[in-house]
C-alpha positions in Angstrom: 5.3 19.1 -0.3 8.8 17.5 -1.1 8.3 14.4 -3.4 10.8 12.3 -5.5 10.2 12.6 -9.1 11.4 11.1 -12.4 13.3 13.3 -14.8 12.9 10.5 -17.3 9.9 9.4 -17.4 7.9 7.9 -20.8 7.6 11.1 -23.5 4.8 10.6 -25.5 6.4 11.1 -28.6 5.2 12.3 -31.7 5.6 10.2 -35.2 6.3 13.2 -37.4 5.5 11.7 -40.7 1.6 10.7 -39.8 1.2 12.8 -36.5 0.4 9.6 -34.3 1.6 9.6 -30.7 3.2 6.7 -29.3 0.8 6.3 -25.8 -2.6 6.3 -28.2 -0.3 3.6 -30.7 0.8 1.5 -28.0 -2.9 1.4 -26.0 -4.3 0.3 -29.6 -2.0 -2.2 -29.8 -2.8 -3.7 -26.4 -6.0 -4.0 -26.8 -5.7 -5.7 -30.0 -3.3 -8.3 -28.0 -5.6 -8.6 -25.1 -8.4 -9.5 -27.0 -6.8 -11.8 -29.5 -7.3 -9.7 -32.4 -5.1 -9.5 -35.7 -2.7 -7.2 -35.0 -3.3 -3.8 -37.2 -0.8 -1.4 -39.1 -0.1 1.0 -36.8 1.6 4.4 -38.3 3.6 5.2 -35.3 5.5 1.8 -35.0 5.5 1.8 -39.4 7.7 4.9 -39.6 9.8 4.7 -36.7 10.9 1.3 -36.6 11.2 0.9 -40.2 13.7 3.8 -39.8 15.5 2.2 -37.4 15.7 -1.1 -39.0 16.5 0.4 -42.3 19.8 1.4 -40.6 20.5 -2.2 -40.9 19.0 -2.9 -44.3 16.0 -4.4 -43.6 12.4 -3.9 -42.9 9.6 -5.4 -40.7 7.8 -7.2 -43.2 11.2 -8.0 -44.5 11.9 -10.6 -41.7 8.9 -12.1 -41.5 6.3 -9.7 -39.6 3.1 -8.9 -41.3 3.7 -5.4 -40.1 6.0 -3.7 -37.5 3.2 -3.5 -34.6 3.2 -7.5 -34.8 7.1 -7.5 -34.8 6.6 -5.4 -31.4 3.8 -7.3 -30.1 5.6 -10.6 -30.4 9.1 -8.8 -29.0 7.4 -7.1 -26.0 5.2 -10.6 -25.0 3.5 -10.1 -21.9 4.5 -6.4 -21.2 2.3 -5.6 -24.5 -0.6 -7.3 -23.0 0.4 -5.9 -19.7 -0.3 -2.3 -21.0 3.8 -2.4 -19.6 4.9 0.8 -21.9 8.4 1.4 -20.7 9.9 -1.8 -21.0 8.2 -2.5 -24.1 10.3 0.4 -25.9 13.1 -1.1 -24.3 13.0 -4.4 -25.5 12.9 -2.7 -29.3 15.4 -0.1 -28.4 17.8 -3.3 -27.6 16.8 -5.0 -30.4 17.8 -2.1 -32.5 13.9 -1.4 -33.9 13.4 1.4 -32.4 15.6 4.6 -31.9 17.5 5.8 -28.7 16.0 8.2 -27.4 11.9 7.5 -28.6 10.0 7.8 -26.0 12.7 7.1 -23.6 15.7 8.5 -22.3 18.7 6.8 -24.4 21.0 6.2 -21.6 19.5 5.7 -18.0 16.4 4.1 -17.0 15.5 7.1 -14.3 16.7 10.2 -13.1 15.0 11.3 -9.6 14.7 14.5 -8.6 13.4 16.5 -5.3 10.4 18.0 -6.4 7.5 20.4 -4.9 4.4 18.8 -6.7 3.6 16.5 -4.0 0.8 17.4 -2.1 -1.7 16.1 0.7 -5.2 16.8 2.2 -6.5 16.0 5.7 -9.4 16.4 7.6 -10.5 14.8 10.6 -13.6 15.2 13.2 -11.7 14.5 16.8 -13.8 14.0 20.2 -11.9 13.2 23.5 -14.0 12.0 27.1 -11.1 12.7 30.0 -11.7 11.4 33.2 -9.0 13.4 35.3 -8.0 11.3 38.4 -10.8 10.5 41.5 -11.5 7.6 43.4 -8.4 6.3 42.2 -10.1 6.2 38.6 -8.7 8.2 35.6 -9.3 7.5 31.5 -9.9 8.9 28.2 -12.0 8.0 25.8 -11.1 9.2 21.8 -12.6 8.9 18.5 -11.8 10.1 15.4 -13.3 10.4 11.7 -11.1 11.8 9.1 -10.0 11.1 5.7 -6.0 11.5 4.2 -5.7 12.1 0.5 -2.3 12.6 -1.0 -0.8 12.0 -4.5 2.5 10.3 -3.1 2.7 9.4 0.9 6.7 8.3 1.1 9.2 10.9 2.4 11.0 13.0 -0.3 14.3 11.3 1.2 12.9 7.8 0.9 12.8 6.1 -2.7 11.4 2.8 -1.2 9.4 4.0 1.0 5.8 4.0 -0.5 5.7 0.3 -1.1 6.1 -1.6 -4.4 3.2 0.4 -5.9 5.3 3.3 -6.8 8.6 3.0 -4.8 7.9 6.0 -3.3 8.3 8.2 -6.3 5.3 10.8 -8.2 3.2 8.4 -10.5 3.3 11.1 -12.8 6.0 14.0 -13.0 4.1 16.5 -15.3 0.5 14.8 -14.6 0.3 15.7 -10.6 -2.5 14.3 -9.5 -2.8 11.1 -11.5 -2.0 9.0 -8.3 -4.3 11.3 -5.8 -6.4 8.9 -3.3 -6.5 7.6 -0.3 -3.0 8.3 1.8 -0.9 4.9 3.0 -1.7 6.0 6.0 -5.3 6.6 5.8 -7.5 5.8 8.4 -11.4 7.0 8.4 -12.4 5.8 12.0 -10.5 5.1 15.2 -11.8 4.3 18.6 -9.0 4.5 21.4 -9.0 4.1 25.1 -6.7 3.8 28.3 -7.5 3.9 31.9 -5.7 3.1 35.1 -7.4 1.9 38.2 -6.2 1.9 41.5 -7.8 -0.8 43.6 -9.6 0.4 46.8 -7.6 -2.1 49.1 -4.9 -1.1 51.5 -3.6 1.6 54.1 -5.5 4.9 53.8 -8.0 3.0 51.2 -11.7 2.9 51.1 -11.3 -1.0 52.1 -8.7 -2.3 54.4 -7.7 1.5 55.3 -6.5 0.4 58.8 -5.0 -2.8 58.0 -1.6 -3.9 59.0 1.7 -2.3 57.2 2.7 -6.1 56.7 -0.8 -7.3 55.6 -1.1 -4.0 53.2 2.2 -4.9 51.4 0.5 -8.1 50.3 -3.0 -6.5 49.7 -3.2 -3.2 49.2 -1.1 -0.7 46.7 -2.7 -2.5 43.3 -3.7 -1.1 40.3 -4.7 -2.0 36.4 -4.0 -0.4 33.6 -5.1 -0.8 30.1 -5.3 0.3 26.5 -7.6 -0.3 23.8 -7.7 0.5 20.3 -9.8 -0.1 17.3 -9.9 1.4 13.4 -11.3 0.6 10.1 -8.6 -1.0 7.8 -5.4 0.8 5.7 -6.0 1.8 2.2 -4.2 -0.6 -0.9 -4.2 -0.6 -4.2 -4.1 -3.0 -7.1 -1.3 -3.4 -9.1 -0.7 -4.5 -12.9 2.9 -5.1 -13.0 3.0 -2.7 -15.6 5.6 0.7 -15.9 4.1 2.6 -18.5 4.8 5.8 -16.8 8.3 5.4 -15.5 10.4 2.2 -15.0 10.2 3.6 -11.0 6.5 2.9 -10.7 4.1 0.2 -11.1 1.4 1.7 -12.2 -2.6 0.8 -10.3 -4.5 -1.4 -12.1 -7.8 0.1 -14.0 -10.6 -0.5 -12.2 -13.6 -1.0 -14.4 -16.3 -3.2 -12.8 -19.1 -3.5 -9.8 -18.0 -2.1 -6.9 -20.1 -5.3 -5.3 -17.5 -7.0 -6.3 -14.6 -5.8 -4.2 -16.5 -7.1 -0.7 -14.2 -7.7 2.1 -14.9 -10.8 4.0 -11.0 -12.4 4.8 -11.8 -16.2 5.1 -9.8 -19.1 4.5 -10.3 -20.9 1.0 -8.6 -23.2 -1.2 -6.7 -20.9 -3.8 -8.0 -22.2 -7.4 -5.0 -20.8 -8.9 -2.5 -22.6 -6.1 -4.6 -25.5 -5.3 -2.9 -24.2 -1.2 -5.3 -23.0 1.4 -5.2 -19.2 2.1 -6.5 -16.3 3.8 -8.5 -14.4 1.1 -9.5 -11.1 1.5 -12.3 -10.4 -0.9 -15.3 -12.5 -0.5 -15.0 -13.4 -4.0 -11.7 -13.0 -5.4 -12.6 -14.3 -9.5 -14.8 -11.0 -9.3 -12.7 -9.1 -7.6 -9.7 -10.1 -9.9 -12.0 -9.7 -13.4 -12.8 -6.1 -12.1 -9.5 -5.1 -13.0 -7.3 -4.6 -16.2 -3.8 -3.4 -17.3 -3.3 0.3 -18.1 -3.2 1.4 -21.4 -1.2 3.8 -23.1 0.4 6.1 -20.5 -2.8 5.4 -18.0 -2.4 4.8 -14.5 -5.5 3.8 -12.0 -6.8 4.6 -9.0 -4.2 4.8 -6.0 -5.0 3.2 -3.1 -8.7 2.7 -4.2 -9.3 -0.7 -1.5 -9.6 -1.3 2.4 -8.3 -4.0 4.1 -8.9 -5.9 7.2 -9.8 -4.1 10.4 -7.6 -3.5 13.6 -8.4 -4.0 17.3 -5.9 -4.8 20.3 -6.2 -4.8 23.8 -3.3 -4.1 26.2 -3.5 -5.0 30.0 -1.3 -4.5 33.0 -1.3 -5.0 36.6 0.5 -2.8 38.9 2.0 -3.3 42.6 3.6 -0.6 44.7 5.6 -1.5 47.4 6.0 1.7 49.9 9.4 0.7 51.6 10.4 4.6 53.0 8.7 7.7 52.6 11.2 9.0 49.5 11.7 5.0 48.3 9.3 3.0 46.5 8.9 0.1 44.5 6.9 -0.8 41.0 6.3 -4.6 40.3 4.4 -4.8 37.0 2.9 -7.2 34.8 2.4 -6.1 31.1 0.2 -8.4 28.3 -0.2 -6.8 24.9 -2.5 -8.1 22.7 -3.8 -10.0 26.2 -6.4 -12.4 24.1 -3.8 -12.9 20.9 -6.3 -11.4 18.7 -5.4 -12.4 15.2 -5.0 -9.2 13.4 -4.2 -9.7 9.6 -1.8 -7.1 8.0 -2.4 -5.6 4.1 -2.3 -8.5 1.2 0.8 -8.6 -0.8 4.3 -7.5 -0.1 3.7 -3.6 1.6 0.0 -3.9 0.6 -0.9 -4.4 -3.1 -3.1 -6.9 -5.3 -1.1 -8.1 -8.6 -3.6 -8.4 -11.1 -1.0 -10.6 -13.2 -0.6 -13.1 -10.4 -3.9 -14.6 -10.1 -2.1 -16.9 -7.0 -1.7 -14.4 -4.9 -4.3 -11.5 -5.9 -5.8 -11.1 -2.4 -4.0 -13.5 -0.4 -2.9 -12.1 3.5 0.2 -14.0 4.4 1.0 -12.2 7.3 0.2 -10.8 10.8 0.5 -8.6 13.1 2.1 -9.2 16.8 0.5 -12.3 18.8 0.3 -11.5 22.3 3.5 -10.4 24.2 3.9 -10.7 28.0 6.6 -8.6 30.1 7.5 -8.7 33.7 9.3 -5.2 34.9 11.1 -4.2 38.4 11.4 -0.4 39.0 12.1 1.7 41.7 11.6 5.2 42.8 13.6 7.2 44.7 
């Protein structure tokens, strides 16, 4: 399938003096951060940003690093500690301690592409009940099991559209199925249901079939109409606010603890981050947060590895026809959607995602969908 790509995405570029890579350099050195370690000699940052400081006339240790893997540690800040690859070796690239062109592209951030390496996987178990129209009674009844797996689900002709996760562009350009999970769109079961119901009252009815024309244009010629649907929640994913790959796409988050701990039970809490009540998602988000960690190296995680909230609505409508000659008639309806406002709670985050660096809002549901709408409508036939 067509996907947008990145032409300029991270090389892992090899040190040719001591044959180190940059990803495997880089991932060592954010751990080291992470856990509060000394920060070691790493070959790959020794050779090439000595190089490219020696173009100046100094070294690392020169001004004042113990070594050049602390000069980028303390450089990159957080995006070292964030696993955040990309803009790492752009901070030293603007700094002048690293080389154009290491690892990067020298001159643009990205350059997207229409590609064929996106691909998708669907398949679904559909079972329909039809009720054709007697006794002024006529439904269906549909359920469906299925499963949508893709490695991108934006439209080739849509940068933005695959939600901040990865902007709609491939995770990966030469990695394919780094990103394959669960589609944006996935949904494993859905229950759906409409009907229409003609009342029995009224001229030629089972009730009332004889009654006055005057008395049947208050009684008779009523129906109710209705829709009803009902599936399991969207797939999300976590991000880490991290662009190792490409500066187009932050990457998931590494998952690496009890599934147990990702339980869904939306509730309202007191945020212990905020101090501000919220609607949580996960029934305990510290666990579900600590699950998580920061790529490393060129790593991405899991794509759309979390549910969230279920969806249900119910639509009503009640129908009057008014018979005025035997090619004119008239259609006075009354439509409620959502008829009980059913609080249905959309995807955490802005487009769906949980940022593992902002513990605030990790899990937190600040929107909705539609409460309940009512419409009056006037038609006529002829």
């Amino acid at each position: 399938m067509l996907a947008q790509s990145d032409a300029f995405q991270t090389v892992d570029f090899v040190d040719p003096a001591s044959g180190t890579r940059l990803a495997s350099q880089f991932a060592q050195l954010s751990l080291a951060v992470r856990n509060n370690q000394a920060i070691p000699a790493l070959p790959f940052f020794e050779n090439q940003m000595n190089a490219a400081l020696g173009t100046f006339g100094v070294t690392c240790e020169g001004v004042g690093f113990p070594n050049c893997a602390s000069l980028a540690a303390t450089y990159g800040g957080g995006l070292v500690a964030r696993g955040d690859l990309a803009d790492t070796i752009q901070v030293l690239n603007i700094i002048g301690a690293i080389f154009p062109g290491v690892g990067l592209n020298p001159q643009f951030g990205d350059s997207l592409f229409v590609t064929n390496k996106g691909y998708s996987n669907y398949n679904g178990l559909l079972a329909t009940l039809h009720k054709k129209m007697s006794h002024g009674l006529q439904y269906d009844l549909n359920y469906t099991w299925s499963h949508s797996l893709d490695n991108i689900s934006a439209a080739a002709n849509n940068e933005g559209g695959n939600g901040p996760g990865s902007g709609g562009i491939l995770c990966d350009s030469i990695n394919i199925g780094v990103c394959r999970g669960n589609s944006d769109f996935d949904v494993q079961n859905s229950i759906t249901a409409d009907w229409l119901y003609e009342l029995p009252v009224g001229r030629g009815k089972a009730l009332g079939g004889t009654m006055a024309r005057a008395l049947d244009e208050v009684v008779g010629g009523w129906s109710i109409s209705g829709l009803a649907s009902w599936r399991t929640g969207l797939a999300f994913e976590t991000v880490a606010n991290a662009f190792p790959i490409s500066f187009a796409n932050n990457v998931p988050a590494i998952f690496n603890g009890d599934t147990a701990n990702l339980k869904v039970d939306t509730h309202y809490e007191i945020n212990a981050a905020s101090g501000n009540p919220t609607i949580q998602l996960f029934h305990n988000q510290v666990a579900a947060l600590s699950s998580f960690s920061g790529p490393l190296g060129l790593e991405a995680g899991s794509r759309n590895n979390l549910r969230g909230p279920h969806y249900s609505n119910f639509d009503i409508g009640l129908i009057k026809h008014f018979p005025i000659t035997e090619g004119v008639h008239i259609e006075l309806r009354a439509d409620a959607f959502n008829v009980f406002n059913h609080v249905n709670l959309e995807l955490p985050g802005f487009g769906g995602t949980a940022d593992i660096s902002s513990p605030s809002t990790f899990g937190v549901i600040s929107s909705d969908y539609a409460p309940r709408v009512l419409q009056m409508a006037l038609r006529i036939d002829f």
